[in-house]
C-alpha positions as CSV (number, residue, x, y, z in Angstrom):
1,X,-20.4,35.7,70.1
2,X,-21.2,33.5,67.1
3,X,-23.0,30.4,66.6
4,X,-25.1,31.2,69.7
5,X,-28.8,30.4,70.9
6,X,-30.5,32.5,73.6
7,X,-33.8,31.4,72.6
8,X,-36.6,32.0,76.0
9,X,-33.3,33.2,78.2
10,X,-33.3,36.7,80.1
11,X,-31.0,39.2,78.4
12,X,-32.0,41.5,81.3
13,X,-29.2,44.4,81.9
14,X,-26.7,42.3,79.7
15,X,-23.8,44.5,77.9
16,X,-23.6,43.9,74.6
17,X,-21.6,46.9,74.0
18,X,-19.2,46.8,71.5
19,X,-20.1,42.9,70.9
20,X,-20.1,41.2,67.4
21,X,-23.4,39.2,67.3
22,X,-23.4,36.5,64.2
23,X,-26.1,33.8,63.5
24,X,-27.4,33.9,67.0
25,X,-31.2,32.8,67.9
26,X,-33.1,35.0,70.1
27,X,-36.4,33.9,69.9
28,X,-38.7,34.7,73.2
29,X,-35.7,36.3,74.6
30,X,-36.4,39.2,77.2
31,X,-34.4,42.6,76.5
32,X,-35.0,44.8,79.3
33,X,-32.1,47.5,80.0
34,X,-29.6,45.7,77.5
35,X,-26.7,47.6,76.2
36,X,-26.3,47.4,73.1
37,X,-24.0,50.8,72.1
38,X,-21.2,50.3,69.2
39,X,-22.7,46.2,68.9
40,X,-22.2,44.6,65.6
41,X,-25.5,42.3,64.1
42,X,-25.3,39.5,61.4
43,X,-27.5,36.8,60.7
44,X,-30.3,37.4,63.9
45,X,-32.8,35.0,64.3
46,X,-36.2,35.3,66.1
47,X,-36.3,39.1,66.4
48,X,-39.9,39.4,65.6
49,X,-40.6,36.4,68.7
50,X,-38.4,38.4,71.1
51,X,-40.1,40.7,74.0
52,X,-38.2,44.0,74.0
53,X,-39.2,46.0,77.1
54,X,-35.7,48.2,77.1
55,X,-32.8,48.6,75.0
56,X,-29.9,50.9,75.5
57,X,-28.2,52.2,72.4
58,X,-26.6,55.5,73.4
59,X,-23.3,56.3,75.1
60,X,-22.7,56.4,78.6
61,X,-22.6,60.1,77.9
62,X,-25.5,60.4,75.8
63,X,-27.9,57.8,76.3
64,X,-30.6,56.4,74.3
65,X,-33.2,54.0,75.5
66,X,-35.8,52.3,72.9
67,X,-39.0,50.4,74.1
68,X,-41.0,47.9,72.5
69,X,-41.5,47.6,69.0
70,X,-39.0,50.8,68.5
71,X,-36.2,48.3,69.6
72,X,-37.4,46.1,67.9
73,X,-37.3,47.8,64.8
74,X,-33.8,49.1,65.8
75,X,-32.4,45.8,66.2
76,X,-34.2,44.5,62.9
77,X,-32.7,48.0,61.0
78,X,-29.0,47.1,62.8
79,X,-28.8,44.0,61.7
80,X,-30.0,44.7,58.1
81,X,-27.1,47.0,58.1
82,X,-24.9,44.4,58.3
83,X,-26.0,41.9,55.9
């Protein structure tokens, strides 16, 4: 997905699993249970605005759920990463 804004939308149990994510706004989003194993960041807006309750980043085998500012953190890391 590119070129996309889910500013205030709920990202509840979306899969974003193996997605490329580039220049997308997610200010005031809510993350709660998103999946977000093997997903690919560039260019994300609004991370520090967004409300992270849950974030999946493990494998279906080995799963790893991040809360609060922890996902946050992850997502910031993640798409540093790609930059």
């Amino acid at each position: 997905m590119k070129n996309s804004n889910f500013s205030a939308c709920n990202l509840s149990l979306t899969d974003f699993s193996h997605a490329l994510l580039a220049d997308v706004d997610i200010s005031e989003a809510r993350f709660e249970g998103v999946l977000f194993y093997g997903v690919t960041l560039r260019n994300i807006e609004g991370i520090e605005e967004a409300n992270f309750h849950s974030i999946h980043i493990g494998s279906a085998d080995k799963p790893l759920i991040l809360k609060g500012q922890e996902a946050r953190d992850w997502l910031r890391m993640k798409a540093e990463e790609s930059i």
